[in-house]
VEXGU-281677 format. One record per atom (N, C-alpha, C): x negated, y, z. Coordinates in Angstrom, 3 decimals, always signed. Atoms other than C-alpha are relative to their C-alpha. Layout:
((X Y Z))
...
This chain:
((-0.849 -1.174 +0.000))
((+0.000 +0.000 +0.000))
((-0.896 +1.239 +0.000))
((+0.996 -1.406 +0.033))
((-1.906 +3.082 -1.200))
((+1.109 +1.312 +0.566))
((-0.673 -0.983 -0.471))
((-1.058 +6.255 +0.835))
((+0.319 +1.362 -1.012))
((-0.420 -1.538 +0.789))
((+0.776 +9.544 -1.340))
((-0.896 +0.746 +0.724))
((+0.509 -1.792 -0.113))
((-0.992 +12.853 -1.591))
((+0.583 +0.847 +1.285))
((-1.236 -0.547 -0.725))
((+1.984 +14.234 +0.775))
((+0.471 -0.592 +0.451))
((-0.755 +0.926 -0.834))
((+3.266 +11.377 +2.582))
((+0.787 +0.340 +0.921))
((-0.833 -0.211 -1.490))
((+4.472 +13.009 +5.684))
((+0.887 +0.984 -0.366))
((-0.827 -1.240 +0.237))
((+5.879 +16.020 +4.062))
((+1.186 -0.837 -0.793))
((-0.369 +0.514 +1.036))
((+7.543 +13.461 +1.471))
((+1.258 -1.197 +1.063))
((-0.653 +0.906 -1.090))
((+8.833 +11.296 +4.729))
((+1.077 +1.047 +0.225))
((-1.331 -0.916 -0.747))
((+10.379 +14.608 +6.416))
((+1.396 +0.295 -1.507))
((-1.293 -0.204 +0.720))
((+12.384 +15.332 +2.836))
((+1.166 -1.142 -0.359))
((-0.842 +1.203 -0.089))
((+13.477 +11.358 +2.792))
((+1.196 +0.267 +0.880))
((-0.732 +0.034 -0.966))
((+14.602 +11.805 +6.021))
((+1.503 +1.143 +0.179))
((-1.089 -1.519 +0.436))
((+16.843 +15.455 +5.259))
((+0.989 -0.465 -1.302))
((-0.649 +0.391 +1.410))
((+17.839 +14.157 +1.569))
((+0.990 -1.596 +0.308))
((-0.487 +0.891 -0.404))
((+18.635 +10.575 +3.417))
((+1.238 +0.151 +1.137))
((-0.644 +0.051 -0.825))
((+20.812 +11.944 +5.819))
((+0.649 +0.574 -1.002))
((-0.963 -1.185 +0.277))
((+22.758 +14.247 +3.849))
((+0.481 -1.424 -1.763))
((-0.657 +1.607 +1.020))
((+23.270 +10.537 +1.199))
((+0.849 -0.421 +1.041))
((-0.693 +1.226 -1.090))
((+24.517 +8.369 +4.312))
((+1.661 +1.006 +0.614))
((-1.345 -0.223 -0.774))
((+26.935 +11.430 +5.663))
((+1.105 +0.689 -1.404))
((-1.384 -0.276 +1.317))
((+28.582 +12.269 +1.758))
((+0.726 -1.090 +0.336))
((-0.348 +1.713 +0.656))
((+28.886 +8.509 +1.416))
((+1.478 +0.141 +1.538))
((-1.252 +0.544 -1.088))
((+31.279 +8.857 +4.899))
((-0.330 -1.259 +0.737))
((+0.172 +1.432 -0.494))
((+29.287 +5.921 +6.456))
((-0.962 +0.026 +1.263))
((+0.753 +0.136 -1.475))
((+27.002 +7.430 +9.331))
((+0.386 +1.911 +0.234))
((+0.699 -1.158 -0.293))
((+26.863 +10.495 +11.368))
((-1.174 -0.386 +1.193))
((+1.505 -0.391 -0.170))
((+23.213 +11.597 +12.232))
((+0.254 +0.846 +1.590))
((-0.313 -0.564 -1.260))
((+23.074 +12.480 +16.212))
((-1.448 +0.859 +0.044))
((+1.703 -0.712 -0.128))
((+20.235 +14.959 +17.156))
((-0.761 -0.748 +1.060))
((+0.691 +1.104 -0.862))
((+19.312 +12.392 +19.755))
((-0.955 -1.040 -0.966))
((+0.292 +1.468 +1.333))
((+18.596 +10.174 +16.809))
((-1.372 +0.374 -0.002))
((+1.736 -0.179 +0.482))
((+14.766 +9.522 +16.848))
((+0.025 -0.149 -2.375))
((+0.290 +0.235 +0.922))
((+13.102 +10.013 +13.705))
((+0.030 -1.251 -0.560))
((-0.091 +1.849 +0.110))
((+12.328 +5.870 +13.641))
((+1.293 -0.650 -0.632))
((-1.511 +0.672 +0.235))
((+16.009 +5.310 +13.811))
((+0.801 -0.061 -1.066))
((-0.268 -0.303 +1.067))
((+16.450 +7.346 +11.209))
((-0.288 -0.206 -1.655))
((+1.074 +1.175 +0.785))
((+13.963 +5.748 +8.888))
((+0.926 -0.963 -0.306))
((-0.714 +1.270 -0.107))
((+15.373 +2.686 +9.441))
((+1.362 -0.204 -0.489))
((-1.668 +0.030 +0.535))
((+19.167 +3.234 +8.584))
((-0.260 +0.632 -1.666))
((-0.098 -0.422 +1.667))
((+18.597 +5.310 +5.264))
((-0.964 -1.029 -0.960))
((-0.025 +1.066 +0.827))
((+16.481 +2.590 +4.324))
((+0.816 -1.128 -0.178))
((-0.856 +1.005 +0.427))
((+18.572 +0.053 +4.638))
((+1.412 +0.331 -0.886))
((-1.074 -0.482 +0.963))
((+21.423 +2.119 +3.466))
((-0.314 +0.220 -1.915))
((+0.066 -0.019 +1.401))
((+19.855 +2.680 -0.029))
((-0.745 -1.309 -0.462))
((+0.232 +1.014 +0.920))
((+18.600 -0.778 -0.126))
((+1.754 -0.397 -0.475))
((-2.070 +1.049 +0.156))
((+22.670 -1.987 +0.133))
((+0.230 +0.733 -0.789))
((-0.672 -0.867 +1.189))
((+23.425 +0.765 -2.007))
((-0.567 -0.208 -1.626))
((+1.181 +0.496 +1.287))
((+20.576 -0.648 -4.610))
((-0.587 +0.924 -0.697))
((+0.361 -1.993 +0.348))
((+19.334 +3.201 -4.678))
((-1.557 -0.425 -0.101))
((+1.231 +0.226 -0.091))
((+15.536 +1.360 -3.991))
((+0.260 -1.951 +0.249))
((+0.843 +1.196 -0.056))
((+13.786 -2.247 -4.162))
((+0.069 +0.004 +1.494))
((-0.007 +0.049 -1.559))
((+14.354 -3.920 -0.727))
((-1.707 -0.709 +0.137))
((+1.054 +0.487 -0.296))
((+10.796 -4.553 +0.641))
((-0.155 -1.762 +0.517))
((-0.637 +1.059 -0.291))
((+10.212 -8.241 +1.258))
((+0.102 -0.138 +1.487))
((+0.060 +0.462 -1.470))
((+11.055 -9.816 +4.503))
((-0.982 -0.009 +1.312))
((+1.484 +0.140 -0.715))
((+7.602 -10.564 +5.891))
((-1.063 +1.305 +0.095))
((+0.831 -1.050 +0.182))
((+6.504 -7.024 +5.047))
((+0.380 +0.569 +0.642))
((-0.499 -1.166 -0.144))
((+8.676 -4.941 +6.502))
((-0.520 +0.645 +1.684))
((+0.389 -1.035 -0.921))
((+7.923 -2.139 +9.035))
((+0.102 +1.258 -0.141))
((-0.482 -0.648 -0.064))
((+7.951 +0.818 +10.327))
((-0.709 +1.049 -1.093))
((+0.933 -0.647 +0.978))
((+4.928 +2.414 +8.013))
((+0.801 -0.238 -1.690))
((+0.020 +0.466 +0.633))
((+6.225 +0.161 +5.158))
((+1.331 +0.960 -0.818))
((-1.080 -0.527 -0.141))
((+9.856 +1.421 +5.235))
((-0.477 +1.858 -0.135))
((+0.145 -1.564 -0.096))
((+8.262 +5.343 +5.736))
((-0.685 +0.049 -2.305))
((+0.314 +0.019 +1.200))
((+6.423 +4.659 +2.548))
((+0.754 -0.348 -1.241))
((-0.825 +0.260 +0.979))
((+9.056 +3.354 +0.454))
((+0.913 +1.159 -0.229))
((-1.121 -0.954 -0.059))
((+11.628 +6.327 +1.378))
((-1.176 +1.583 -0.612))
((+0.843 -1.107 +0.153))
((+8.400 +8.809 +0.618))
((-0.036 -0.112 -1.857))
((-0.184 +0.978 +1.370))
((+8.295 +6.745 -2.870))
((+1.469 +1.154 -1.030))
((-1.377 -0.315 +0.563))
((+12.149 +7.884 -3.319))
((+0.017 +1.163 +0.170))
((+0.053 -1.704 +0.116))
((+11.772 +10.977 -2.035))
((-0.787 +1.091 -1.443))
((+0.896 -0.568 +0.986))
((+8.882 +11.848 -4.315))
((+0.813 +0.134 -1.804))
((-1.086 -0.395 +1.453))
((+11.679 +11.018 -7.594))
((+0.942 +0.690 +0.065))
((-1.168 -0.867 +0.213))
((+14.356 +13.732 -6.547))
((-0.476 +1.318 -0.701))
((+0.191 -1.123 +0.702))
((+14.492 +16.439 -8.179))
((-0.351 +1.482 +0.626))
């Protein structure tokens, strides 16, 4: 897994662009309690079920793995 240019900056717009997917869709609201982690974690899984991204395999997954995939998606919005 090679690290992006911008990774962390590319994480925080996942995480803003991923919340504001999960609460159109009508399927989560986002608490300000909500750790970052948590948050990670749900918008990935939400755009794997949604088939918005490639689900990482089984044996891979984590919390880096998961940051890097949503940095991935982030990096193709417009």
């Amino acid at each position: 897994m090679k690290k992006l240019k911008n990774e962390k900056e590319l994480v925080k717009k996942a995480i803003k662009e991923g919340m504001a997917y999960g609460e159109k869709r009508g399927v989560v609201e986002f608490e300000p309690t909500d750790s970052a982690n948590d948050k990670i974690e749900y918008i990935y899984k939400l755009l794997v079920h949604d088939k918005v991204i490639q689900p990482i395999p089984q044996d891979q997954i984590s919390q880096q793995s998961m940051k890097h995939k949503l940095a991935i998606w982030a990096s193709k919005l417009s």
